[in-house]
C-alpha positions as CSV (number, residue, x, y, z in Angstrom):
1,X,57.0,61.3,133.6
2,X,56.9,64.1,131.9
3,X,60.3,65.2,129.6
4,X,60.4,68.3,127.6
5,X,63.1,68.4,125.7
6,X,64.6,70.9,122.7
7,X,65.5,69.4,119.3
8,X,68.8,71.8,119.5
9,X,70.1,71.5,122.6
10,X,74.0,70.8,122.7
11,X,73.7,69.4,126.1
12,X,71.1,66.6,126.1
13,X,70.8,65.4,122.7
14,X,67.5,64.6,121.1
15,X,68.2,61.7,119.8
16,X,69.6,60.8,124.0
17,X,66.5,62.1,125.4
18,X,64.1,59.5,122.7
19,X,66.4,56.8,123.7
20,X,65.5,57.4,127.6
21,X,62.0,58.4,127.2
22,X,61.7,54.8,124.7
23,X,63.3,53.0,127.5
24,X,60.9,54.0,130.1
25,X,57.8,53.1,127.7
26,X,54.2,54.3,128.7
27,X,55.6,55.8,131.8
28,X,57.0,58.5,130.0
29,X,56.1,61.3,127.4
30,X,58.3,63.2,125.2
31,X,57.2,67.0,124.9
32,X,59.3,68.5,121.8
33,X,60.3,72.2,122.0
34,X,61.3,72.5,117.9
35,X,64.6,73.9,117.3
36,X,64.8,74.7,121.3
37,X,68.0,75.2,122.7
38,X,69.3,74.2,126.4
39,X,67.7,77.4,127.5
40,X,64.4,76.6,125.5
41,X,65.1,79.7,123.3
42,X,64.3,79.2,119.6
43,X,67.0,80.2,117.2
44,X,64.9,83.3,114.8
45,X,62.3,83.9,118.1
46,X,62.8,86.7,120.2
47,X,60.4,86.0,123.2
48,X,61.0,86.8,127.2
49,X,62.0,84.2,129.6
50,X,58.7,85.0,131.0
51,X,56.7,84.3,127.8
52,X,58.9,80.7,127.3
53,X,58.2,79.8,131.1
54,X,54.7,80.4,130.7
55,X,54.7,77.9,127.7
56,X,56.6,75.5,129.7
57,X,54.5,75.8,132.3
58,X,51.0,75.2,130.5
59,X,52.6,72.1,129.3
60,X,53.6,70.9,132.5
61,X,50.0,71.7,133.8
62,X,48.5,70.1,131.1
63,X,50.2,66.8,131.4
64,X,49.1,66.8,135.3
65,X,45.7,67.4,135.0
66,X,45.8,64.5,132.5
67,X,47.7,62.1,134.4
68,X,45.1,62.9,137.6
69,X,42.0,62.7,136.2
């Protein structure tokens, strides 16, 4: 599992995300977005919603093609 999770989301707290992501142990990895909020928009960053999916995305591939091969 997969979680990718913003460090300032007022929503899903970081520190409740670690807690989960702990709980599951090597089933899970923890992606960190640094200073992300819910919307994975970076407080000081202007970038389009296309530009942060994109990112998402790459990270999302990534940890497939590593889980599959």
């Amino acid at each position: 599992m997969l979680f990718i999770q913003r460090t300032a989301d007022a929503l899903a707290t970081f520190d409740m995300i670690q807690d989960v992501v702990r709980g599951l142990g090597s089933r899970a990895r923890l992606q960190v977005i640094e200073g992300g909020d819910h919307s994975f928009r970076v407080r000081g960053k202007r970038r389009p919603d296309e530009e942060i999916g994109k990112e998402l995305g790459e990270l999302a591939a990534s940890f497939i093609q590593e889980v599959v091969a």
